[in-house]
N, C-alpha and C positions, 0 to 999 in steps of 0.2 A: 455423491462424491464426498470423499473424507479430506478434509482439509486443516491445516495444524498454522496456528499464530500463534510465535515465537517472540512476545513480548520480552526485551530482553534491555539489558544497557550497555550501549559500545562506547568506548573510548576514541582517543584520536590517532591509534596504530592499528592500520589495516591487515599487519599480518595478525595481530591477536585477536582481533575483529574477525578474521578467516576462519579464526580455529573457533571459536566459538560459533561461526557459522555450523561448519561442519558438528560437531557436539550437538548442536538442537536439533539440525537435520536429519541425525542419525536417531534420536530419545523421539521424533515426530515419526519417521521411519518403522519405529518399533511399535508404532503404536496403530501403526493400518494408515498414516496420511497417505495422500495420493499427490497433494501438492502443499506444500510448505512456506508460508511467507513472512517474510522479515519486515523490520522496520525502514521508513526512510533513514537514511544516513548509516546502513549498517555498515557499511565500510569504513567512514570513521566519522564522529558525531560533530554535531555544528559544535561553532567555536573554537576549531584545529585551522588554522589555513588549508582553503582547498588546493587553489592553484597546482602547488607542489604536489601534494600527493595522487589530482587525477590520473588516471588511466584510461586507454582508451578499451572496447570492447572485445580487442582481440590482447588485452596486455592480463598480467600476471593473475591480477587477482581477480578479473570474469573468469579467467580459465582456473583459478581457483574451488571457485562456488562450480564452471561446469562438472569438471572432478568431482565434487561432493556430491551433486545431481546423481551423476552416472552412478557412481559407484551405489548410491540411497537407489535407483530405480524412481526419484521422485523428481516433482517441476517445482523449483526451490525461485522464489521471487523474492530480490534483495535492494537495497538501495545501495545505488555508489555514485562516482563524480565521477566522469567523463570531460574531457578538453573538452571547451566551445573555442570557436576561431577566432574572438575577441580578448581573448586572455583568461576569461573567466570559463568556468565550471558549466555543465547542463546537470542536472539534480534525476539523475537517471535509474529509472528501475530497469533490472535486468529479469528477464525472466528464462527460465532453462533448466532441460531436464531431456529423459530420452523423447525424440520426437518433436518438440518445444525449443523454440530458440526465437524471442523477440524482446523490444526494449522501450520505452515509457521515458522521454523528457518532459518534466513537469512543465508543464504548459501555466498551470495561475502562481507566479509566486508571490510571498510572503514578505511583501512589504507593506505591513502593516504593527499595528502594538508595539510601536517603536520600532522595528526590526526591519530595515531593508533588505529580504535576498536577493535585490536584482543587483547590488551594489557587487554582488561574486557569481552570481548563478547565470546565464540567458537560458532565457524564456523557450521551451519547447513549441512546436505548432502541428503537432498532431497527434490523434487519438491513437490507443495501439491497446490491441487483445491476442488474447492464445486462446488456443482448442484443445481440450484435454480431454480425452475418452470421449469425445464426440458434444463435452460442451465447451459453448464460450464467456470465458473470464474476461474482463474489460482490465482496464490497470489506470489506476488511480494514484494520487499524492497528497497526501495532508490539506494544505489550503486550498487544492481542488475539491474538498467536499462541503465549500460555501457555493458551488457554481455548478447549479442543477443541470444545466444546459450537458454539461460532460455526461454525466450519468444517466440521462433520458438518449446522450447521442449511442451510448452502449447499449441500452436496451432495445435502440433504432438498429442498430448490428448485430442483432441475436441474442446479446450476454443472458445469460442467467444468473449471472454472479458478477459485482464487481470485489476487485480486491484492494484495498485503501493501505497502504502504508505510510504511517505519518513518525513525526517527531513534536509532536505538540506544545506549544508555549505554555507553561506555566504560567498561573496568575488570576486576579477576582474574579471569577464566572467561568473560567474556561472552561474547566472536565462538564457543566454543566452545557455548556455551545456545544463541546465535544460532541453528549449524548445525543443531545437534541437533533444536530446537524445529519451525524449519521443516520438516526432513523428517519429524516425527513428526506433524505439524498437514498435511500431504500424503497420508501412508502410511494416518494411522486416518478420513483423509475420501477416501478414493480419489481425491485429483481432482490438476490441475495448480498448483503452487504456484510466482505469480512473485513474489520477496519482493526491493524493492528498499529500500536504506537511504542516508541520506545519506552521503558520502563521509567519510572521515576527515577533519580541517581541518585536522589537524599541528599543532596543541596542545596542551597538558597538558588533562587533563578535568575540569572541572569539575563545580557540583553538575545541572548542565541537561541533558540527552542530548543531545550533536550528532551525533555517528556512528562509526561506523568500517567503512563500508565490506559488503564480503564480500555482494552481493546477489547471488543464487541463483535458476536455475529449476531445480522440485523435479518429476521426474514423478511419477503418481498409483500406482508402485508404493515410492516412496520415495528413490529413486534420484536424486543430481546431476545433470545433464546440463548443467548451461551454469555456472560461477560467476567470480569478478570475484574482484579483490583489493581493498584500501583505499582506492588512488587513484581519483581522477575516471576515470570511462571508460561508454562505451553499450554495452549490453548488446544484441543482437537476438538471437532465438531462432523456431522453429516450432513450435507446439504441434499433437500429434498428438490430436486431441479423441477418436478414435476409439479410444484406448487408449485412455481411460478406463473406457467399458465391456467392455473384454478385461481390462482389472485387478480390476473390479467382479466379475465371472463369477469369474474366477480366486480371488480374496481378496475373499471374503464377510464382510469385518466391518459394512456398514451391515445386508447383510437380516440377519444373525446376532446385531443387538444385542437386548438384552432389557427396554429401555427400563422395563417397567411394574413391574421389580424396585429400582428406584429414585428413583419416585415418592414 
């Protein structure tokens, strides 16, 4: 499966945020993707007030990115903000394309390194994956890839891939947890990890995560094989699905866990 991460930088206007959607997904399009994935917050980046700006699933700018899908023939996976019923925001990946249509509330958030999102976001409670030419992608979000539990419960559902989009905090050690995390959230779920994050914006950092960059495809033995620097650039790669299970066979940590010792 060909797959394209659209490491990019959005600002806090979701229609110019659109158009830049479409613009990557058509330059991933041209280039044989078969699925396309954005960063968390590509609708518009932290540090905008969400409140005002969410949308719900069925409003302008999902059917936006669906339009860009259709028209690409591709399953274009993006972050945006959807109402939750308390006032605050769900930090919602949408996934969608011909055939494809499902959605991702980030279930661990990011209150941490100073930064509370539970103070605008709530909290998702459940996993969610698509099938795309007959494999399964799991869907992932930034500080979900501190909490292995997610990405062994997708390789417990089939995945062969999971897809990570983040918006990553700047600051001492991070790009270095970055690397680390993704291939260790790859290695203990055998599967493929494509972890795209928004670009650096060449700013000082503030208290909000915007990015920095360094998105990665992780194979399911734990290995690099494809990664990016800070700057804006498109990612396309080919995922081998069928190494998944020659890694599985190989490195038996799913059948070898012991799950009921930790109940």
């Amino acid at each position: 499966m060909r797959i394209a991460l659209s490491q990019l930088t959005t600002g806090p206007d979701p229609d110019k945020n659109l158009r830049l959607v479409e613009e990557w997904t058509r330059r991933a399009a041209d280039a044989g993707a078969r699925v396309v994935v954005f960063p968390e917050a590509t609708m518009a980046c932290f540090g905008t007030p969400l409140a005002p700006l969410a949308e719900p699933l069925d409003g302008r700018w999902a059917d936006g990115v669906r339009e860009i899908a259709r028209a690409t023939g591709t399953v274009v996976v993006a972050g945006m903000f959807t109402p939750a019923p308390d006032g605050r925001v769900a930090n919602t990946l949408l996934a969608t394309g011909p055939g494809v249509e499902a959605s991702y509330d980030k279930i661990h958030l990011y209150d941490a390194f100073g930064y509370r999102e539970s103070d605008t976001v709530a909290a998702g409670s459940r996993t969610a994956a698509v099938d795309v030419d007959g494999v399964r992608l799991g869907l992932a979000t930034c500080y979900d890839v501190r909490f292995p539990e997610l990405f062994r419960a997708h390789a417990d559902a089939g995945a062969a891939a999971v897809l990570l989009s983040a918006s990553w905090g700047a600051g001492p050690g991070k790009a270095d947890q970055w690397e680390l995390l993704v291939r260790a959230r790859a290695l203990d779920a055998t599967v493929w990890l494509a972890a795209v994050g928004q670009a650096d914006p060449g700013t000082p950092p503030g208290p909000a995560p915007t990015g920095i960059g360094h998105s990665r495809v992780v194979g399911p033995d734990g290995t690099v094989r494809h990664a990016l620097g800070a700057a804006p650039e498109l990612l396309v790669a080919d995922l081998d699905t069928d190494e998944v299970a020659a890694v599985r066979e190989k490195t038996s940590v799913l059948a070898n866990r012991r799950p009921e010792l930790w109940r």
